[in-house]
mmCIF file as Biopython writes it, N, C-alpha, C and O atoms, coordinates in Angstrom:
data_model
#
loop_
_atom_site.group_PDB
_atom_site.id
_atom_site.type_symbol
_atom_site.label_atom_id
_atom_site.label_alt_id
_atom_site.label_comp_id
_atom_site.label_asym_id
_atom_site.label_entity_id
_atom_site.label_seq_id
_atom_site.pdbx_PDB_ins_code
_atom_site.Cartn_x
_atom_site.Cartn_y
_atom_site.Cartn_z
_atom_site.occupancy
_atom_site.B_iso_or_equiv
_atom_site.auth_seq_id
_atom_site.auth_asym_id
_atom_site.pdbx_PDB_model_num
ATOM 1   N N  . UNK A ? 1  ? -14.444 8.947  2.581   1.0 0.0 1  A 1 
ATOM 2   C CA . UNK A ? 1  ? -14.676 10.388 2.567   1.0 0.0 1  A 1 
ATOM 3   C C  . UNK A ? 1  ? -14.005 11.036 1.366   1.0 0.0 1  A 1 
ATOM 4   O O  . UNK A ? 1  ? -13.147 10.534 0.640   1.0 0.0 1  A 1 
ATOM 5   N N  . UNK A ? 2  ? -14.529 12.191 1.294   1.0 0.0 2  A 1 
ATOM 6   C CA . UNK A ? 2  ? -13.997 13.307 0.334   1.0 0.0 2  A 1 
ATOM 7   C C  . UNK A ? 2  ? -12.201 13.413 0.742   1.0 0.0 2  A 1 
ATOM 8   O O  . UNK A ? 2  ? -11.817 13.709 1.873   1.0 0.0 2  A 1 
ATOM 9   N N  . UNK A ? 3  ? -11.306 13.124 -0.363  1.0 0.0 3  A 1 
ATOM 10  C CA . UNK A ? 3  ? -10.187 13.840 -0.657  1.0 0.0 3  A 1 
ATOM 11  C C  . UNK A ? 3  ? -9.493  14.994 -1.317  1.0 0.0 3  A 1 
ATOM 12  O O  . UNK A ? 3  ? -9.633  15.081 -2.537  1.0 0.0 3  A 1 
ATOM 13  N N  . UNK A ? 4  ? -8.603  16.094 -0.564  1.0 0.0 4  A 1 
ATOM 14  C CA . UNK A ? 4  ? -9.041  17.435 -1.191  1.0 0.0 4  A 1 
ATOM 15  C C  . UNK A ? 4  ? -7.907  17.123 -2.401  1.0 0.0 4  A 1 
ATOM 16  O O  . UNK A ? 4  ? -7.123  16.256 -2.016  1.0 0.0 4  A 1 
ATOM 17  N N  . UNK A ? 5  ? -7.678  17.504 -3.477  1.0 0.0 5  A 1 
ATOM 18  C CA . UNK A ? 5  ? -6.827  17.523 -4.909  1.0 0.0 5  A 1 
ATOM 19  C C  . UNK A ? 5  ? -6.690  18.747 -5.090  1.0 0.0 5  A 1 
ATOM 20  O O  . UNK A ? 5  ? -7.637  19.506 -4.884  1.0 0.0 5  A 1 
ATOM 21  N N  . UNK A ? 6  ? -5.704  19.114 -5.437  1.0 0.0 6  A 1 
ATOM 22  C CA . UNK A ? 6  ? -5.093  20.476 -6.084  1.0 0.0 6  A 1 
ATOM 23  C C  . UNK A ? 6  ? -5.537  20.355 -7.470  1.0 0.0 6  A 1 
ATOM 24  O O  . UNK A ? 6  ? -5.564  19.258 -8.028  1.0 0.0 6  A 1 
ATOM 25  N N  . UNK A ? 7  ? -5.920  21.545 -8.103  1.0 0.0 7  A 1 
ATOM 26  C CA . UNK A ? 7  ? -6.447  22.160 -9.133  1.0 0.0 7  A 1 
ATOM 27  C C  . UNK A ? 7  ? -6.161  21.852 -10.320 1.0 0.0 7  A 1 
ATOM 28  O O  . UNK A ? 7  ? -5.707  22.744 -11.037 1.0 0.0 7  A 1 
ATOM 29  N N  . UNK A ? 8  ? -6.315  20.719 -10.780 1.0 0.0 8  A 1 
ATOM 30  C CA . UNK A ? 8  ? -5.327  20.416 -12.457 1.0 0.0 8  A 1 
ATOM 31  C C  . UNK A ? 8  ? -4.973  19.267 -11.780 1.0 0.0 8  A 1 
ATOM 32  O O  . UNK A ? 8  ? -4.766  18.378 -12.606 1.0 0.0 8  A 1 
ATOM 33  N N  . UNK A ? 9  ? -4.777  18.812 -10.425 1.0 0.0 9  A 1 
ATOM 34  C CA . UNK A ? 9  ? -4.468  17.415 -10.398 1.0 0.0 9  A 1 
ATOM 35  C C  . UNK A ? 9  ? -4.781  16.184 -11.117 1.0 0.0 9  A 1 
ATOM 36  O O  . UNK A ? 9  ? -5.915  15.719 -11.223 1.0 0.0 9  A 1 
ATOM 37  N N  . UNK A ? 10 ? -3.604  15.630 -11.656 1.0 0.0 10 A 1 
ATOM 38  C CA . UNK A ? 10 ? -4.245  14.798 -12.529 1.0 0.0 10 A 1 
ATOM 39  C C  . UNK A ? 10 ? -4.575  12.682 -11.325 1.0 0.0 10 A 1 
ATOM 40  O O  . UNK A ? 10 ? -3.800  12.143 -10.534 1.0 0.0 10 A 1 
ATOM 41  N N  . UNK A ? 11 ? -5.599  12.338 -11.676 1.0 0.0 11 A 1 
ATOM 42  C CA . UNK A ? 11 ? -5.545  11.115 -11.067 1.0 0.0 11 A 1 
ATOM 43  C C  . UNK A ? 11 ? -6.006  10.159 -11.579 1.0 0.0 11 A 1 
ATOM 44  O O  . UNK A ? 11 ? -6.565  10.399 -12.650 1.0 0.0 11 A 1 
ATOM 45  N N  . UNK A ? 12 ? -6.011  8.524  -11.060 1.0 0.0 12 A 1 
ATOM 46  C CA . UNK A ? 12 ? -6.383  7.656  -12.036 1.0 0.0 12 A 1 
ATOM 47  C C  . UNK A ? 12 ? -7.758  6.915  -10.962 1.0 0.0 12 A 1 
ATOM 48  O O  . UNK A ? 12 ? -7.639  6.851  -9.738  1.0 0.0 12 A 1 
ATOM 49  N N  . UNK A ? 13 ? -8.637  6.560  -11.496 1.0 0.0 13 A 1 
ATOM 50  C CA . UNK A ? 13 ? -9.522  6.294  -11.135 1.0 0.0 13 A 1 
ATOM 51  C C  . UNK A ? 13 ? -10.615 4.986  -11.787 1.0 0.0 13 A 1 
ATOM 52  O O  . UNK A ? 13 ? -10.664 4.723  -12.988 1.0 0.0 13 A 1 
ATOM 53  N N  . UNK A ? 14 ? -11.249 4.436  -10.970 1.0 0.0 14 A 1 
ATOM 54  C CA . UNK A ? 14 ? -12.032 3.199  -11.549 1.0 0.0 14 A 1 
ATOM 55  C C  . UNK A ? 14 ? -13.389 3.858  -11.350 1.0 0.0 14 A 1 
ATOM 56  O O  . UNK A ? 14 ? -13.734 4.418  -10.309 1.0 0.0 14 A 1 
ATOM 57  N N  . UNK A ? 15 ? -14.260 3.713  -12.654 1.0 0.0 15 A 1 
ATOM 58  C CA . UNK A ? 15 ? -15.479 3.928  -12.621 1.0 0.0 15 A 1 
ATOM 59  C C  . UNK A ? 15 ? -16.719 2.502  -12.312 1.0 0.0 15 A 1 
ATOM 60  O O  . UNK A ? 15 ? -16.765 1.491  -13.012 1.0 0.0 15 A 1 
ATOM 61  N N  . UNK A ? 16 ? -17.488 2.739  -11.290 1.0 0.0 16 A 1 
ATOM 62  C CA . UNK A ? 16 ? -18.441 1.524  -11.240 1.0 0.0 16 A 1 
ATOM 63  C C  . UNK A ? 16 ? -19.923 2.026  -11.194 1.0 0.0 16 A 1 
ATOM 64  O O  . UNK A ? 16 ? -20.313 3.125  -10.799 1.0 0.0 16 A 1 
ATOM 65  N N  . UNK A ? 17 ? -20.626 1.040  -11.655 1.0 0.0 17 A 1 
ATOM 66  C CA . UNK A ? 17 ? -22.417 1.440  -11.343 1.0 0.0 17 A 1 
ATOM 67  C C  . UNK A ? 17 ? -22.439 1.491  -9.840  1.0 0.0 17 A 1 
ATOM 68  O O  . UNK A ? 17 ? -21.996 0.530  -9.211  1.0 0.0 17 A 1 
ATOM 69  N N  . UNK A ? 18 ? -22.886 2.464  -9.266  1.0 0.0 18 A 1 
ATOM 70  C CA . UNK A ? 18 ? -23.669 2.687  -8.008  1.0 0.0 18 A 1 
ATOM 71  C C  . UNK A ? 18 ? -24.999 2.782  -8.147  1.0 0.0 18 A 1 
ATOM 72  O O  . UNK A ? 18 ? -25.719 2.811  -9.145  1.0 0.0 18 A 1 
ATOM 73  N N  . UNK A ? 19 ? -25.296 2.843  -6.577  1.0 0.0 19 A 1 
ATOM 74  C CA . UNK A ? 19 ? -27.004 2.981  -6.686  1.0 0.0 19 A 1 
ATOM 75  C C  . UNK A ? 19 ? -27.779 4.425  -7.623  1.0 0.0 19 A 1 
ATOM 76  O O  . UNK A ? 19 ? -28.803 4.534  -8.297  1.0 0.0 19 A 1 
ATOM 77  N N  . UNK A ? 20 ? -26.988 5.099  -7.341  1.0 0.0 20 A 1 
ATOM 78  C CA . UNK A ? 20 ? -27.303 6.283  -8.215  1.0 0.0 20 A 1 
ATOM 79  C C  . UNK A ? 20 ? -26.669 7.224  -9.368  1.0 0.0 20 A 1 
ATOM 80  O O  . UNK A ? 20 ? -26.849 8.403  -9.676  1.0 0.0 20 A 1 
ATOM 81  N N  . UNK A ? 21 ? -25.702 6.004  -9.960  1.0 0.0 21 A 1 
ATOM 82  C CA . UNK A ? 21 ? -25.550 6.066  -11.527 1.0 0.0 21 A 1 
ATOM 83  C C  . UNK A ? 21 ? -24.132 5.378  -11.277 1.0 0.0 21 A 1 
ATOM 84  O O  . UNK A ? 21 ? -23.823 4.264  -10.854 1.0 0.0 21 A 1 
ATOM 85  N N  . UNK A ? 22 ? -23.290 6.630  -11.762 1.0 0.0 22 A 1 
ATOM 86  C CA . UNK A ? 22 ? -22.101 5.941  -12.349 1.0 0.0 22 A 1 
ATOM 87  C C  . UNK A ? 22 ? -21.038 6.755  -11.048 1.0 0.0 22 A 1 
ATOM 88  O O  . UNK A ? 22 ? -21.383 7.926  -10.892 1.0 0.0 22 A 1 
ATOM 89  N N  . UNK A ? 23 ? -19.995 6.375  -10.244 1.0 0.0 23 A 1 
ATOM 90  C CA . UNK A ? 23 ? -19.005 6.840  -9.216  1.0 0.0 23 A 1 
ATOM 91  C C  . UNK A ? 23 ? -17.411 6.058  -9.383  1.0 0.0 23 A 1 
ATOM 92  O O  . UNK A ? 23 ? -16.911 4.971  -9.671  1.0 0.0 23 A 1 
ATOM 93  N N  . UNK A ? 24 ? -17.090 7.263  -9.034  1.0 0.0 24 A 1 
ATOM 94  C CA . UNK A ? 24 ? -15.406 6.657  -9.236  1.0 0.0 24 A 1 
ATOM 95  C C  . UNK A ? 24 ? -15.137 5.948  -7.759  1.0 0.0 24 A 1 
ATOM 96  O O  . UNK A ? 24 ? -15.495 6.439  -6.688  1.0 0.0 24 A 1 
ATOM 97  N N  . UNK A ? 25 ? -14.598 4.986  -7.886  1.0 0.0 25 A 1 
ATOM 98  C CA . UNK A ? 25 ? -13.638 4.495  -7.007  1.0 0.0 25 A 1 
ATOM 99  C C  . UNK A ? 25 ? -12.132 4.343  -6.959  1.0 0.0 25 A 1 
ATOM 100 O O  . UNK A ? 25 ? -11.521 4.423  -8.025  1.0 0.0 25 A 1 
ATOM 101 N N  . UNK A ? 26 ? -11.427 4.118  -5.756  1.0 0.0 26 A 1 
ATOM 102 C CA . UNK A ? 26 ? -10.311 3.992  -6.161  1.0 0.0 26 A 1 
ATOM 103 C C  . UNK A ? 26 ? -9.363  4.832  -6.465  1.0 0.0 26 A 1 
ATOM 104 O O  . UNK A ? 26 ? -8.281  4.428  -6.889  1.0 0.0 26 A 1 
ATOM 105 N N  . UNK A ? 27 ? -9.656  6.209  -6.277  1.0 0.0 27 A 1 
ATOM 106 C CA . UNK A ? 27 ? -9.077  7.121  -6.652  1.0 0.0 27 A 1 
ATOM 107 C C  . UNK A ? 27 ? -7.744  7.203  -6.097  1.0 0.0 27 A 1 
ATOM 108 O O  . UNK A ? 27 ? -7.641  7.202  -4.870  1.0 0.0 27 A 1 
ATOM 109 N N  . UNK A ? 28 ? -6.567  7.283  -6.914  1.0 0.0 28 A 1 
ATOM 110 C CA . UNK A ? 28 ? -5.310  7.657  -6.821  1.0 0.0 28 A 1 
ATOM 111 C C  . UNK A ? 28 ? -4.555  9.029  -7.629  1.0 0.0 28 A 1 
ATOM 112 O O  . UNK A ? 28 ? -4.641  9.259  -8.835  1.0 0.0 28 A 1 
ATOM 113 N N  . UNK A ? 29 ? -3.818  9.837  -6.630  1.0 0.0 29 A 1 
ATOM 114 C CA . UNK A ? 29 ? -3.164  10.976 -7.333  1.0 0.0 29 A 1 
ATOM 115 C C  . UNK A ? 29 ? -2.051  10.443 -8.174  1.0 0.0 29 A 1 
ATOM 116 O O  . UNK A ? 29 ? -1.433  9.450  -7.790  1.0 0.0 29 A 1 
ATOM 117 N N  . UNK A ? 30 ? -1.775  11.003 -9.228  1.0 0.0 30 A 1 
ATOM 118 C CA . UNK A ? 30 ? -0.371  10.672 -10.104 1.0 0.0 30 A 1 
ATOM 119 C C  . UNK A ? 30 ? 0.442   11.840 -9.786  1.0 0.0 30 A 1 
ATOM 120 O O  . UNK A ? 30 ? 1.573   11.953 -10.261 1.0 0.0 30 A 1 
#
């Protein structure tokens, strides 16, 4: 599911091909 992030949050993230283009995974706050 959706995680909510504060505004300017910065995070690190893995990009992969999905079925319908390109989606981050993996998402972590710093």
């Amino acid at each position: 599911g959706f995680k909510t992030l504060a505004e300017g949050q910065k995070v690190e993230f893995t990009v992969t091909q999905g079925q319908k283009g390109p989606q981050a995974e993996n998402i972590v706050p710093l």
